[in-house]
C-alpha positions as CSV (number, residue, x, y, z in Angstrom):
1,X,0.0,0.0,0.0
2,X,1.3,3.2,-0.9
3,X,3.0,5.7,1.9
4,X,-0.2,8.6,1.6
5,X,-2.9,5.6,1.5
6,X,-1.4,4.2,5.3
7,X,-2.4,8.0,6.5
8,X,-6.1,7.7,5.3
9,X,-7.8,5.7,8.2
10,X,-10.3,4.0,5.9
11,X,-8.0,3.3,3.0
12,X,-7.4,-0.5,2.8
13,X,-5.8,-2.6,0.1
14,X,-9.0,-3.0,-2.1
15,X,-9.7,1.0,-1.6
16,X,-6.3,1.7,-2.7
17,X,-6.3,-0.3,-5.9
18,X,-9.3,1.2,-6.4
19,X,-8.0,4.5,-6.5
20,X,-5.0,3.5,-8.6
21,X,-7.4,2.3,-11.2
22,X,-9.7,5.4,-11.3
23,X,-5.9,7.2,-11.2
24,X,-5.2,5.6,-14.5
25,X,-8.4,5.7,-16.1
26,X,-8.3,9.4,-15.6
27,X,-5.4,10.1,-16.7
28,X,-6.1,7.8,-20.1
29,X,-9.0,10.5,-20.3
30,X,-6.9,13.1,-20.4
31,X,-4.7,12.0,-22.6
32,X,-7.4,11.0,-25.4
33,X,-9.5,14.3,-24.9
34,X,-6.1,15.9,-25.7
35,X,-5.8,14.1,-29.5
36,X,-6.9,16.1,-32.1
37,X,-10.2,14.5,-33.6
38,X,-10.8,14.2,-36.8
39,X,-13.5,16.7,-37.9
40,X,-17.0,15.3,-38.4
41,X,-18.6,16.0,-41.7
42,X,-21.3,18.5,-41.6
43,X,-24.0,17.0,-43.7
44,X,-25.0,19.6,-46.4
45,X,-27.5,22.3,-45.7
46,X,-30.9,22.2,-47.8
47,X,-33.4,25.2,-47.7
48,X,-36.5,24.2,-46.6
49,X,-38.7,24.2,-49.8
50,X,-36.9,22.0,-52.3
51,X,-37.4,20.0,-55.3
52,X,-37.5,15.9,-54.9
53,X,-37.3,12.8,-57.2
54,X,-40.1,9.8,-56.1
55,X,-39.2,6.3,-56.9
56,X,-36.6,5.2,-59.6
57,X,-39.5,6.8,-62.5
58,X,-37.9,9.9,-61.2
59,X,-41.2,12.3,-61.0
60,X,-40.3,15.6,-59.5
61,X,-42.2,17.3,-57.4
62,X,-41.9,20.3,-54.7
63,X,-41.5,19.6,-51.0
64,X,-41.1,21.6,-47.9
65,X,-39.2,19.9,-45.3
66,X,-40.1,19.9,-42.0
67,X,-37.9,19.1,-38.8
68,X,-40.8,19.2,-36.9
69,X,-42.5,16.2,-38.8
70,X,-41.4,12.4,-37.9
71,X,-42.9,10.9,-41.2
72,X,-42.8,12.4,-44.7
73,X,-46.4,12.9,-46.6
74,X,-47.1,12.8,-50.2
75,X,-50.3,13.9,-52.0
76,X,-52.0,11.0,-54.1
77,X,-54.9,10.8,-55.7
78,X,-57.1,7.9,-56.6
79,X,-55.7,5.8,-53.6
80,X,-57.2,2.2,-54.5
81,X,-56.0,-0.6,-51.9
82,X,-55.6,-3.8,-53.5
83,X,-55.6,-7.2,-51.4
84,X,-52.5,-9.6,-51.8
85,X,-50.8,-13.1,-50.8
86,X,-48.3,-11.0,-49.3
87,X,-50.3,-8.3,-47.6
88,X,-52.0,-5.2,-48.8
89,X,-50.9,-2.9,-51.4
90,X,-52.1,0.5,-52.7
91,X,-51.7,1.9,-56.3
92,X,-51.9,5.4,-56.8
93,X,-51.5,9.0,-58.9
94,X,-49.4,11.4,-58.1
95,X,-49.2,14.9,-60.3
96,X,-45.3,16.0,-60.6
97,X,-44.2,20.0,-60.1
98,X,-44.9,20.5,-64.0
99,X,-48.3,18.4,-64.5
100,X,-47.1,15.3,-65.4
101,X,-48.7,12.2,-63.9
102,X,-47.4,9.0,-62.6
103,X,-48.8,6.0,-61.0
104,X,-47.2,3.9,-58.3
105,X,-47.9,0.5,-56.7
106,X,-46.3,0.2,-53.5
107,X,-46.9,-2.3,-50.3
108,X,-48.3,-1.4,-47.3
109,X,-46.4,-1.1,-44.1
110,X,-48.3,0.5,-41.8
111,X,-51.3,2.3,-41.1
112,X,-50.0,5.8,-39.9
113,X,-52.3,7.4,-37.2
114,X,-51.5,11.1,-37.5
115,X,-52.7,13.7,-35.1
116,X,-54.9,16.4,-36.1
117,X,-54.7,19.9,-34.9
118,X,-58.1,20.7,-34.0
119,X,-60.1,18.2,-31.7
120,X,-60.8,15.7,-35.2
121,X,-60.4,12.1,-34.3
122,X,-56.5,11.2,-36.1
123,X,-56.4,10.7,-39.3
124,X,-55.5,6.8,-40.7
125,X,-52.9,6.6,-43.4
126,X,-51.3,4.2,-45.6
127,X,-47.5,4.4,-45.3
128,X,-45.1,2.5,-47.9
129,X,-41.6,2.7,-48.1
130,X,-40.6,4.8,-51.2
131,X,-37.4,6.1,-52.6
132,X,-37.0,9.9,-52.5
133,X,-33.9,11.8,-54.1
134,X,-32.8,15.0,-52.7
135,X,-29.8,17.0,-53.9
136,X,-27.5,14.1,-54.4
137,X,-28.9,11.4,-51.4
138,X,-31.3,8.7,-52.7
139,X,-32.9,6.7,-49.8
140,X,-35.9,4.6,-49.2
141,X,-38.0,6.4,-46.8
142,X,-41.5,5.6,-45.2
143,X,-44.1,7.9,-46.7
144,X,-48.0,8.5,-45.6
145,X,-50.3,8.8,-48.8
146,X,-53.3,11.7,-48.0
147,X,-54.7,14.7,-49.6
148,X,-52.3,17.5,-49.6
149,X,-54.5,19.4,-52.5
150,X,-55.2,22.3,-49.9
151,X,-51.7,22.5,-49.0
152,X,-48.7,24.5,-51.3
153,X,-46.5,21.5,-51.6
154,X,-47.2,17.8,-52.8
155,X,-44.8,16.5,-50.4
156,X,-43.7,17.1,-46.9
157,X,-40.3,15.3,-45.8
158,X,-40.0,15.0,-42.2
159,X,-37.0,13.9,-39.7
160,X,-37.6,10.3,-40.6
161,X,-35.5,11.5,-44.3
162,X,-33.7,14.1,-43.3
163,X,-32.2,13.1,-40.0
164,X,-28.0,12.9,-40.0
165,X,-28.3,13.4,-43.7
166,X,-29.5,17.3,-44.1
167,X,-29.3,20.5,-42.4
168,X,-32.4,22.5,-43.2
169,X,-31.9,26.4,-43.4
170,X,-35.8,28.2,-43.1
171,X,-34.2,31.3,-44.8
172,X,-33.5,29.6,-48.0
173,X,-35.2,27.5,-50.7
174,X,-34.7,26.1,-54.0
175,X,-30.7,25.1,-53.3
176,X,-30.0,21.9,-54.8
177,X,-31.6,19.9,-57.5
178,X,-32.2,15.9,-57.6
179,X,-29.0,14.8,-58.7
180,X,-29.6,11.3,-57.5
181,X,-27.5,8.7,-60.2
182,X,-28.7,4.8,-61.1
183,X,-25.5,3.6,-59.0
184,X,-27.2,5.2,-55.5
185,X,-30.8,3.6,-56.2
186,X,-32.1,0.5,-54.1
């Protein structure tokens, strides 16, 4: 036992291997907070109105994106639902930012329960999975189907896209366009 641990009544062997190891362990600490760390990429700021690619057909349409959303929304008309061997499916219209049309046939996930402001009983909502392209990032996403016709923008992309992938700046829009290539499609 060490010379100062014989002067500490209630020091005993254990106690002052104890205190050797939280010695050590503290001084590894301040020896790895010391390293220089390698900087960790920023992931590129996006304004928040934008312009997206849907599925590999590549419609484009305009999207506000919203950090204070957990699930991205897309306007569809005509939602039929369709009844499977492997579960249920919806095919569906959507109308791109220039007019163009495009039908989609995806699988059903889940039924999305979202929340509605006023005291309305929540809204139920298919939700497929659907690849969305944003300046260069192409990911499959989970996206609720509904009526956005009263709404500016035929898509909303919430947290569940943009998280760890995008900064979103409310002072600027229109910043990147879908650049997303085959090679970066699944």
């Amino acid at each position: 036992m060490p010379g100062w641990a014989r002067q500490i009544p209630f020091m005993t062997r254990s106690t002052s291997r104890l205190a050797r190891c939280c010695a050590a362990l503290g001084s590894l600490f301040l020896w790895q907070s010391a390293l220089p760390r390698a900087a960790a990429a920023e992931p590129p700021t996006v304004g928040w109105i934008e312009r997206v690619k849907l599925g590999a057909d590549g419609l484009v349409v305009a999207a506000k994106l919203d950090t204070g959303a957990d699930t991205s929304s897309l306007h569809a008309e005509n939602i039929r639902w369709e009844k499977r061997a492997d579960g249920d499916w919806v095919a569906f219209d959507v109308v791109g930012a220039t007019g163009e049309r495009a039908k989609f046939e995806h699988k059903v996930v889940r039924i999305a329960r979202i929340k509605q402001r006023d005291s309305a009983p929540a809204q139920k909502r298919p939700t497929i999975l659907m690849g969305v392209c944003l300046g260069n990032v192409y990911e499959l996403t989970e996206v609720n189907l509904t009526d956005r016709s009263r709404f500016n923008y035929e898509m909303l992309i919430g947290r569940n896209f943009l998280a760890q992938r995008f900064a979103v700046d409310s002072a600027r829009t229109h910043t990147v366009e879908p650049a997303c290539g085959e090679t970066q499609r699944r």
